[in-house]
C-alpha positions, 0 to 999 in steps of 0.5 A: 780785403782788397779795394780800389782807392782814388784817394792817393796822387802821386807828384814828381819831383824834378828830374835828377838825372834824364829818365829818372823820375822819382815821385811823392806820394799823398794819400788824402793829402797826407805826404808819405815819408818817402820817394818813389821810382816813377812818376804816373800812378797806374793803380791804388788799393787799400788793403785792411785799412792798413796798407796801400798797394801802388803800381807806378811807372815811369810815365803812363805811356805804352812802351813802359819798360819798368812796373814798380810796385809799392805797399805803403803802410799807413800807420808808419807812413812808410813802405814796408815792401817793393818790387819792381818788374821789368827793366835792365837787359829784359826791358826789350821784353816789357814794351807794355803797359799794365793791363787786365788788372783784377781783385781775385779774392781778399787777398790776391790781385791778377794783373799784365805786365811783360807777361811770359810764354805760357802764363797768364800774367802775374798774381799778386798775394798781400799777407796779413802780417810779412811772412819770413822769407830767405834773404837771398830768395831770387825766384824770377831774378831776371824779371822782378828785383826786390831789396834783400828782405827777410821778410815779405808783405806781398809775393808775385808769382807767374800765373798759370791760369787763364783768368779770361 
């Protein structure tokens, strides 16, 4: 099950490089393991009480270019799946913020960002355990990079339906 956590803050560490900001994150005061790309936390959610779901962007303002997205996994203290939206030669059509974003059931979330022609924005569907999945599967290359993985904790994909 899904829900919206105020309990995780994200702190920036200083800056390496101009325009790259990486981030730590602690949920109840408890510092997760790793760094994350981007510095303004957009929004947290538990999943099953074993997961945190993140969205981070780079600073929280309107033109952001790059949406990361994060699952955290409590037990481990580690993130256990990625993806990133927007950016490199697309970051021209992603001059938004994230917007609209809403739980539709236990498992799936709807939400804006550099939404596409003919869509509705982006579905977001949390697994109980990470499915197999092929490597090299490059569905939506040109919008949303992930790591090579063979397997997946979440999966996004283009929504087809108006939610309005």
């Amino acid at each position: 099950m899904i829900q919206m956590i105020s309990n995780v803050v994200v702190k920036p560490l200083p800056l390496r490089k101009p325009g790259e900001i990486y981030s730590l994150v602690e949920v109840d005061g408890i510092g997760c393991n790793e760094k994350l790309k981007g510095g303004y936390l957009e929004a947290a959610f538990s999943y099953n009480d074993d997961y945190i779901l993140l969205f981070v962007s780079q600073n929280g303002d309107a033109w952001e270019e790059i949406l990361s997205i994060y699952l955290l996994d409590l037990k481990s203290n580690k993130i256990v799946d990625r993806a990133r939206i927007g950016g490199g030669a697309y970051a021209w059509l992603s001059a938004c913020c994230l917007r609209d974003i809403k739980i539709l059931s236990d498992n799936t979330i709807s939400f804006e960002f550099m939404s596409l022609k003919d869509s509705d924005g982006w579905l977001l569907e949390l697994f109980n355990k990470p499915i197999k999945t092929f490597p090299f599967a490059l569905r939506y290359l040109p919008y949303i990079s992930r790591p090579i993985s063979s397997e997946r904790y979440f999966l996004i994909k283009k929504n087809k339906i108006s939610l309005k």
